[in-house]
C-alpha positions as CSV (number, residue, x, y, z in Angstrom):
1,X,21.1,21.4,-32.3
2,X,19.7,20.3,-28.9
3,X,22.3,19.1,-26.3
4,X,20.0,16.9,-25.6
5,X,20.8,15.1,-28.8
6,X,24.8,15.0,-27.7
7,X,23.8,12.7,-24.2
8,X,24.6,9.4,-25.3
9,X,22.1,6.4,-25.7
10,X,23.9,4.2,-22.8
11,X,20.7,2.8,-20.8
12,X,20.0,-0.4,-21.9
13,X,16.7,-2.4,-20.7
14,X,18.5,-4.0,-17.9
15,X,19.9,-1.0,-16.5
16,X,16.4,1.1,-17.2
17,X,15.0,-2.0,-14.9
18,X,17.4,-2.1,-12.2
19,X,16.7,2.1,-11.5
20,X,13.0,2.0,-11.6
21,X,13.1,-0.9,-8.9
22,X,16.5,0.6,-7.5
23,X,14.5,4.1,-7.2
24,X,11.7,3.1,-5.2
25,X,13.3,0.2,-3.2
26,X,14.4,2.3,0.0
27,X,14.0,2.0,3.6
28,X,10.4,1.4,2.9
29,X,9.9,-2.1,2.1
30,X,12.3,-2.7,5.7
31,X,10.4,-0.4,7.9
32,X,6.8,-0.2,6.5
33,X,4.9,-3.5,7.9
34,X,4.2,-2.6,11.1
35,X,3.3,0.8,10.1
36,X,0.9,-0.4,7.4
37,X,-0.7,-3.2,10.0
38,X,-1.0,-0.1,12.5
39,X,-3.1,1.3,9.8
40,X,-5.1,-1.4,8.3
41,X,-6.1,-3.2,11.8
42,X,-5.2,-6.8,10.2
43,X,-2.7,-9.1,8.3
44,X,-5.6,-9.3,5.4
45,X,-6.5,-6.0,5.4
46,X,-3.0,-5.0,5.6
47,X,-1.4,-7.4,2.9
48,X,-4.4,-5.7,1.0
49,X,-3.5,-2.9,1.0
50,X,0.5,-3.4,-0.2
51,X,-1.5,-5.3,-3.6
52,X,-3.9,-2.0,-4.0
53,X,-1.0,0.5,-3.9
54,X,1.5,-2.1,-6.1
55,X,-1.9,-1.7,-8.6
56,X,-2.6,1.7,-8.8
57,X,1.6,2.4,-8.9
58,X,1.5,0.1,-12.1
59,X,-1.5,2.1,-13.7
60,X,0.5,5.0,-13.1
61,X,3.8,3.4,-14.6
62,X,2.0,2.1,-17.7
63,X,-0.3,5.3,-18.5
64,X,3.1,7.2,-18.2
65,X,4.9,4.5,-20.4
66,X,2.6,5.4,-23.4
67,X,3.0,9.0,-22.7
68,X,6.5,8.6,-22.7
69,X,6.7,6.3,-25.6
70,X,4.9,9.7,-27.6
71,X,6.9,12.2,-26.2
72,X,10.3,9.6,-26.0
73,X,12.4,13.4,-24.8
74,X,15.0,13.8,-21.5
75,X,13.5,15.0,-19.0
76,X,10.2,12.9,-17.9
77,X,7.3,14.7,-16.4
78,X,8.6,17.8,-17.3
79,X,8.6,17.3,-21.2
80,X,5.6,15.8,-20.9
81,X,3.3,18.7,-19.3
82,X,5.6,21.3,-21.2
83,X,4.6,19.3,-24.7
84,X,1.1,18.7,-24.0
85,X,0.0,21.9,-22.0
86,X,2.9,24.3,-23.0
87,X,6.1,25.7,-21.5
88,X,4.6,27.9,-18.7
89,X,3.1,24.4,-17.1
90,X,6.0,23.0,-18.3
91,X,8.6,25.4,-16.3
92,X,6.2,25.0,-13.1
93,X,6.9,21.1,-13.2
94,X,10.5,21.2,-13.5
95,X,10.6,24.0,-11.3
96,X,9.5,22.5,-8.4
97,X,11.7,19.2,-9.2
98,X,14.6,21.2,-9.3
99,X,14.4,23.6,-6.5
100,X,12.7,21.8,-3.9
101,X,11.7,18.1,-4.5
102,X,14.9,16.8,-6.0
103,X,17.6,18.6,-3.5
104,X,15.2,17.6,-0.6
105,X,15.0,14.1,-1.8
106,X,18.6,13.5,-2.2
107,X,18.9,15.9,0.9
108,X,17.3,13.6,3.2
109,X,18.9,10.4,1.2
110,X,22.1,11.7,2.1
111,X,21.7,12.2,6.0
112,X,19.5,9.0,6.5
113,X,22.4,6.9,4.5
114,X,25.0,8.8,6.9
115,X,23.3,8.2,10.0
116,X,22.5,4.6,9.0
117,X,26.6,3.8,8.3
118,X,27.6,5.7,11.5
119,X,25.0,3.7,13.5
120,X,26.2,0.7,12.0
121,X,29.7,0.9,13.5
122,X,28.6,2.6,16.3
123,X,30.1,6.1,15.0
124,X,28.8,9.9,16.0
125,X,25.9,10.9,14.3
126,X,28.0,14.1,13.4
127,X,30.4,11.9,11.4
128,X,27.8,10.2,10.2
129,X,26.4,13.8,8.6
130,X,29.7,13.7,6.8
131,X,30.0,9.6,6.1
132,X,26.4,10.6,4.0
133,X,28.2,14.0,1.7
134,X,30.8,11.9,1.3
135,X,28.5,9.6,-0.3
136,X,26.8,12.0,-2.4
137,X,30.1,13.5,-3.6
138,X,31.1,9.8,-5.1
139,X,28.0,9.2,-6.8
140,X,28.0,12.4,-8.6
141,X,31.6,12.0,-9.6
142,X,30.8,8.8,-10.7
143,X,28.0,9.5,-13.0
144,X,29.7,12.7,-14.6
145,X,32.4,10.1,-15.3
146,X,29.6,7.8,-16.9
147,X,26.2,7.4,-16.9
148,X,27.1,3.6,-17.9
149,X,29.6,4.1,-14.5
150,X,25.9,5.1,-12.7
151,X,23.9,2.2,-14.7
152,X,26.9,-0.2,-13.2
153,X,26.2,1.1,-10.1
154,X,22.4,1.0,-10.0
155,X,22.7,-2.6,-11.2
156,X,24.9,-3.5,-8.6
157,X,23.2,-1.8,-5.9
158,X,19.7,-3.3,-6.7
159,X,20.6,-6.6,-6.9
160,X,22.7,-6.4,-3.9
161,X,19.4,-5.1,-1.5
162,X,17.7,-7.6,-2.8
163,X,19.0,-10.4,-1.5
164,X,18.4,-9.6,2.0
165,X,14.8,-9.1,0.9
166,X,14.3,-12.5,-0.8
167,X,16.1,-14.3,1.9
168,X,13.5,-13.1,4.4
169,X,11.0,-14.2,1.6
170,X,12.2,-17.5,0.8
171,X,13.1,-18.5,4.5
172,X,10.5,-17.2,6.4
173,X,7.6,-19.0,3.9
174,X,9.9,-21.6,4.6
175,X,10.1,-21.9,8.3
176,X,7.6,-19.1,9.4
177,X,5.2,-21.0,11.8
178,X,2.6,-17.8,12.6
179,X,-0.7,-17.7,10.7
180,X,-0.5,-15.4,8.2
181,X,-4.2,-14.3,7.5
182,X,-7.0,-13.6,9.3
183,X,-4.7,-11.6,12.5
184,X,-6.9,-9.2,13.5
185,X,-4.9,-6.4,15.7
186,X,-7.6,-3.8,16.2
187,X,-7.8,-4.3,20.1
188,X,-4.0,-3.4,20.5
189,X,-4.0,-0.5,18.2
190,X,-3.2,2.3,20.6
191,X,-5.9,5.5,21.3
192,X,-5.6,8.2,18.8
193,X,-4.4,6.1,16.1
194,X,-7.0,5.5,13.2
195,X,-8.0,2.2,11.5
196,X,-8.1,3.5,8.4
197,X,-7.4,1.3,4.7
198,X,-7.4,4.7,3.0
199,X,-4.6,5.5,5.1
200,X,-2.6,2.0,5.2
201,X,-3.2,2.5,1.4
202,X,-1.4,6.0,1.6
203,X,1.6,4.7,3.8
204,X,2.2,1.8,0.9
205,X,2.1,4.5,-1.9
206,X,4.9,6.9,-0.1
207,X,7.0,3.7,-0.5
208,X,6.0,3.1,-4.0
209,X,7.0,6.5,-5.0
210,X,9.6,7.1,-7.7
211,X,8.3,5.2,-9.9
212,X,8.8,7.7,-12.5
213,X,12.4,8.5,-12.6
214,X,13.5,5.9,-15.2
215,X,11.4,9.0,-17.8
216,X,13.9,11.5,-16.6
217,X,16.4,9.3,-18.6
218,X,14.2,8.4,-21.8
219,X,16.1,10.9,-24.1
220,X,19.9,8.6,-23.4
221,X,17.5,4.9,-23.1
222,X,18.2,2.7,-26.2
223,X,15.1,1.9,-28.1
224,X,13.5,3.9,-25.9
225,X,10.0,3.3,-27.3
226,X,9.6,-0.4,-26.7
227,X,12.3,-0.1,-23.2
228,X,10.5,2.2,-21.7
229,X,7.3,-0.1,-21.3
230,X,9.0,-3.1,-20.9
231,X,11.2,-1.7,-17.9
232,X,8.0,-0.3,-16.2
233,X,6.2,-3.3,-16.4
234,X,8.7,-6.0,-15.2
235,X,10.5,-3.0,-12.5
236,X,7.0,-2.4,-11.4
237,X,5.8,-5.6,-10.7
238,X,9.2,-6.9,-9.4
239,X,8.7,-4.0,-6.5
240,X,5.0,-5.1,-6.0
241,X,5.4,-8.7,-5.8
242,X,8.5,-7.8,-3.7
243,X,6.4,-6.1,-1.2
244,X,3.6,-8.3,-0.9
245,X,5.7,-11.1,-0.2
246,X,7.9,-9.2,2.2
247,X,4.9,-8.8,4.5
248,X,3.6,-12.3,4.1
249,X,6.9,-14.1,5.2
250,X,7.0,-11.2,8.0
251,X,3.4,-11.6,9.2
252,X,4.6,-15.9,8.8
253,X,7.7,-15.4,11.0
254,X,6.3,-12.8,13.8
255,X,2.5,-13.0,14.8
256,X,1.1,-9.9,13.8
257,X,-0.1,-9.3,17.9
258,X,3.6,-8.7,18.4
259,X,4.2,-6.9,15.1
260,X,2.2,-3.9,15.5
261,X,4.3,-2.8,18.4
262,X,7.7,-2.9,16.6
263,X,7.7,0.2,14.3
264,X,10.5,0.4,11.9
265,X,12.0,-2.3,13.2
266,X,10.1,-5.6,11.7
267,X,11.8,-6.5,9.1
268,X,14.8,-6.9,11.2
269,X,13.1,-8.8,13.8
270,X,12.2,-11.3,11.8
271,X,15.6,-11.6,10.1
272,X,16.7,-11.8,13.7
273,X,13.9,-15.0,14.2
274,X,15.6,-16.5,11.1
275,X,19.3,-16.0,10.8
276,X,19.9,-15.6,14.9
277,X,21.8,-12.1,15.8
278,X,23.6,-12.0,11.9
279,X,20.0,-11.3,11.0
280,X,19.4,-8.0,12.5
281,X,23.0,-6.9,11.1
282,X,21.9,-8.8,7.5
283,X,19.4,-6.5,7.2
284,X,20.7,-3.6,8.6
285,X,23.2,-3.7,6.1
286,X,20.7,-4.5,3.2
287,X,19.0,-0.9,3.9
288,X,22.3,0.4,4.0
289,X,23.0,-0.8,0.3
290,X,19.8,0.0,-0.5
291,X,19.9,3.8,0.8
292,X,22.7,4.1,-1.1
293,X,21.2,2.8,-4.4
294,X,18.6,4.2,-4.2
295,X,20.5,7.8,-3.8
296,X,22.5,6.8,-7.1
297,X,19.3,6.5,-8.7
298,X,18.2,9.9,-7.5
299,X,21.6,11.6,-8.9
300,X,21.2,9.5,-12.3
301,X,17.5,11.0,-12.7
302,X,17.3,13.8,-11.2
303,X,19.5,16.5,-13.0
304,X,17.9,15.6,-16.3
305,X,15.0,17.9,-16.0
306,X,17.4,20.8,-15.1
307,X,19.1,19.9,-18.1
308,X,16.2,19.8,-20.3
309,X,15.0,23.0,-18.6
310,X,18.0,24.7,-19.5
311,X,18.1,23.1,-23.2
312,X,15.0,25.2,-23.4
313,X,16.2,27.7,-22.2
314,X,14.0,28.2,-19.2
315,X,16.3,28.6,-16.6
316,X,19.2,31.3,-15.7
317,X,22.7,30.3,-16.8
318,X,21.0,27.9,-19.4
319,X,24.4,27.4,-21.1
320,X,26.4,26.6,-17.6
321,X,23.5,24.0,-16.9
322,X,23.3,22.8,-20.0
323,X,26.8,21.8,-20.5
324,X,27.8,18.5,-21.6
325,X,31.2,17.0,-21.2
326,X,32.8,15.8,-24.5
327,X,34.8,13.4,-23.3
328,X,32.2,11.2,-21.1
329,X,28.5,13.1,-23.0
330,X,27.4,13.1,-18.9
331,X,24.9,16.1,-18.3
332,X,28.0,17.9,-16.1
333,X,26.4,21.3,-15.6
334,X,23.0,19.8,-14.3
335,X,24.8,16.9,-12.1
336,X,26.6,20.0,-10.8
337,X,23.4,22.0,-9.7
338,X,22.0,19.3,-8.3
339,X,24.2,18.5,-6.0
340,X,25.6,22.0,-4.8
341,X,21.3,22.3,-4.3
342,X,21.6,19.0,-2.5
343,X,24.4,19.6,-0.6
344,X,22.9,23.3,0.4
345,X,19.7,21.5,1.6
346,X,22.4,19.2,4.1
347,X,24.1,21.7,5.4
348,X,20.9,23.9,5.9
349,X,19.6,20.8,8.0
350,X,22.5,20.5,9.8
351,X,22.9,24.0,11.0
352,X,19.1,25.1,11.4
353,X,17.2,21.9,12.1
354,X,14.2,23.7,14.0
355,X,13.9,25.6,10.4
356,X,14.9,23.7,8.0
357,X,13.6,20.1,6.8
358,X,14.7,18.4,3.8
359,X,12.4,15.1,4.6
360,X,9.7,17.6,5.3
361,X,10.3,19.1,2.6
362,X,9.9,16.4,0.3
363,X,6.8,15.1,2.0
364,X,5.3,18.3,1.2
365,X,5.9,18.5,-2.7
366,X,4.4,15.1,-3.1
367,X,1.1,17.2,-3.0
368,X,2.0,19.3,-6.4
369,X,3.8,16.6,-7.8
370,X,0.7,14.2,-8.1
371,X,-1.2,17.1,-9.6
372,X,1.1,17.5,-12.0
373,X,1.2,13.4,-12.8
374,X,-2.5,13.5,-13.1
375,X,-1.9,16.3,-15.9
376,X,0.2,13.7,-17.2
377,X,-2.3,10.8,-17.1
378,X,-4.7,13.1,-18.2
379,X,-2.3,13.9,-20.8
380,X,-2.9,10.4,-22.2
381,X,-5.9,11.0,-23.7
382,X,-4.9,14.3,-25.3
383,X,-2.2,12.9,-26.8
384,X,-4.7,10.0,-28.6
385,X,-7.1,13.1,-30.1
386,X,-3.9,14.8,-31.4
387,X,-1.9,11.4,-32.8
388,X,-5.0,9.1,-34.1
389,X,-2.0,7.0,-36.1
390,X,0.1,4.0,-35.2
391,X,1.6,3.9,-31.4
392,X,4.8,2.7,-30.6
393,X,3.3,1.2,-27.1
394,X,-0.2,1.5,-26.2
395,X,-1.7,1.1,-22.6
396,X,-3.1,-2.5,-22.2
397,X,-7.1,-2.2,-20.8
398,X,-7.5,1.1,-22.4
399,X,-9.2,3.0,-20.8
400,X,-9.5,1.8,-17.7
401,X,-5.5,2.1,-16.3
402,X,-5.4,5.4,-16.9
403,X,-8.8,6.3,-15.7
404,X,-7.1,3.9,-12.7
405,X,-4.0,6.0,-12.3
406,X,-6.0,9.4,-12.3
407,X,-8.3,7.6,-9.6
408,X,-5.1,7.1,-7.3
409,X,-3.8,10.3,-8.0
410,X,-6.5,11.8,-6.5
411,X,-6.7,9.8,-3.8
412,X,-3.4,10.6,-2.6
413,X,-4.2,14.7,-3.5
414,X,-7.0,14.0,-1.3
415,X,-5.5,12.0,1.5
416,X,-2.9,14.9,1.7
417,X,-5.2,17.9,2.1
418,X,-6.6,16.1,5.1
419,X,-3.8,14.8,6.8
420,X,-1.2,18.1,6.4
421,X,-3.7,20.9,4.6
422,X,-0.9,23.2,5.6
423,X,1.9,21.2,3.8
424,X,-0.2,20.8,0.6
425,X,-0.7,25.3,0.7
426,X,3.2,25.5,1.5
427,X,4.3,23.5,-1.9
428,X,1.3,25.4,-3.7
429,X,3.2,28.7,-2.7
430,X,6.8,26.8,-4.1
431,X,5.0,26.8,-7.5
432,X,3.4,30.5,-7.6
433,X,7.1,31.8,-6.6
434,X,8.1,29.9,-10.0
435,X,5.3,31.8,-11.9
436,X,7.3,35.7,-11.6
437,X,10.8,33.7,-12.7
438,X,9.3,32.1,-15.5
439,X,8.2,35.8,-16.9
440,X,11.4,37.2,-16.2
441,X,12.9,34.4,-17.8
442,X,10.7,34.9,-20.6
443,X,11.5,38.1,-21.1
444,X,15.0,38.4,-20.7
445,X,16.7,34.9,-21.4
């Protein structure tokens, strides 16, 4: 018997909604605008460019849906590649997940959320450092007590950083009074800085990411064949329309001449324009909620791949990993790794922040990652050769979303080798230090 098979089916199709929205939905949709007008040299181009990345997210989320709706296993992107190209491509996927990208991710997570709450109430940033691992040490006790205590959470938390997000929608198409189209900013873009769509594209698609995570938790969704789709679908295009609203009431409220000087600040300034000086606080605390969902989310996906890893027997101390709890059937072992990695990755930034990155070092395993989602979408196709019979879900426009998903794949692949060709070699040498464990494990476990 798998252990897989004792995690109990508690992720209904509300809950599997509220964490793929909940897992993308960070800072980004707060901070990005400016950044992606800097980028796309005007409100058209730039509003654009949100719609093209919300696209070729959902052509990734549906081409994975069917995948995942074949291969319906714990563990997401890992089960995937290790089912359709074998366990040494397998191992390689999850190994990177769990060494580097996950603990990074919920690194970083951590000390932005901590940083963002000290700020707030005008603590240190030191006690903010430890506001954040107090954070992360709640959430994993909360989901080892539950993943329906997690679910409850992600629910909350998503709904909660939405509101600030419609309110700026609603009320600024409301009482906006700047054009919203046709704001060309390319005279005050500063020297050195590129007008680039590619690039604005790019920018849109870092805050897109994590769009997968609800396929970590396929193996505990009910019905997971027809709520896996479903929860991509409506999650997916909740995020996209979402975003592309966001920027239309912003670009409605501020003119975009005085947007593209205000970095990560826009969103605020225009909640300051609406709501007066509560605004700037509104929305403050709306990334602060959302931070902090968006970190739940992270703990709820992540550790599954460990634990699949170590249900096959691919990692050291498979049975320590691997260990469910009875009483509450939450994956305790892998919640466990994850965030003693997590919490290694904070302290390592804390103490040796010259060496030691865990925002860079998430930014660089996007590189590997996308090659390993394009195995995936690539994986589609395979999988239609080997099962020619009946599909629980099958991706609409066949095959052009997939042939969609692989394009922006590679796009981003691309993107990345010119913009931080160094980054890109640096996570290709994370995975060929995977390749001598995976032997030894081979051999000897």
């Amino acid at each position: 018997m798998h252990q897989e098979d004792s995690l109990k089916k508690s992720i209904g199709l509300m809950t599997a909604i509220t964490i793929v929205t909940g897992t993308i939905i960070g800072s980004g949709v707060f901070v990005k605008p400016s950044v992606v007008l800097g980028h796309a040299g005007s409100s058209n181009m730039a509003i654009a460019a949100w719609v093209v990345g919300g696209v070729l997210t959902l052509a990734a989320g549906l081409t994975i849906a069917e995948v995942g709706a074949q291969i319906p296993k714990t563990g997401g992107l890992y089960a995937y590649i290790r089912d359709i190209y074998g366990r040494f491509w397998g191992f390689l996927t999850g190994w990177v997940q769990t060494v580097i990208y996950g603990p990074a991710i919920i690194a970083s997570l951590t000390l932005f959320f901590g940083i963002l709450v000290a700020n707030f109430f005008g603590f240190s940033e030191s006690l903010g450092i430890w506001i954040g691992i107090a954070a992360l040490t709640f959430l994993v006790i909360l989901n080892i007590l539950g993943t329906g205590l997690g679910g409850a959470m992600q629910n909350f938390t998503t709904v909660a950083k939405l509101i600030p997000v419609f309110a700026i929608i609603i009320f600024g198409l409301l009482w906006g009074k700047a054009d919203i189209f046709n704001q060309d900013v390319t005279s005050l873009i500063k020297d050195g800085d590129e007008i680039n769509f590619g690039r604005a594209v790019l920018a849109t698609l870092f805050a897109y990411d994590g769009w997968i995570m609800l396929t970590n938790l396929t193996g505990e969704m009910k019905n997971a064949k027809r709520n896996l789709p479903l929860a991509m679908l409506i999650g997916l295009s909740v995020v996209t329309l979402a975003y592309v609203f966001i920027n239309i009431a912003v670009f409605h409220v501020i003119p975009a001449s005085e947007l593209i000087g205000m970095g990560n600040t826009s969103s605020a300034q225009a909640a300051t324009v609406l709501f007066g000086s509560i605004g700037a606080k509104f929305v403050n605390i709306g990334v602060i909620i959302s931070i902090f969902g968006c970190l739940n989310g992270k703990i709820m996906t992540f550790p599954r791949v460990p634990f699949a890893m170590a249900d096959d027997h691919l990692l050291p101390f498979s049975k320590v990993i691997g260990y469910v709890s009875p009483k509450t059937n939450t994956p305790v072992g892998a919640l466990s790794i994850v965030y003693l990695l997590g919490l290694l990755l904070v302290l390592l930034t804390m103490a040796f922040p010259k060496v030691v990155n865990a925002d860079y070092l998430s930014e660089i395993c996007i590189f590997v990652i996308y090659v390993f989602y394009i195995m995936a979408f690539v994986g589609l196709f395979l999988l239609r050769k080997r099962f020619k019979g009946q599909r629980a879900y099958s991706v609409p426009l066949y095959p052009v979303v997939p042939i969609v998903a692989i394009l922006g794949g590679l796009f981003i692949i691309i993107s990345t080798l010119q913009s931080d060709f160094l980054g890109a070699l640096y996570s290709l040498i994370i995975v060929a230090v995977g390749i001598p464990f995976y032997l030894f494990l081979k051999k000897h476990v």
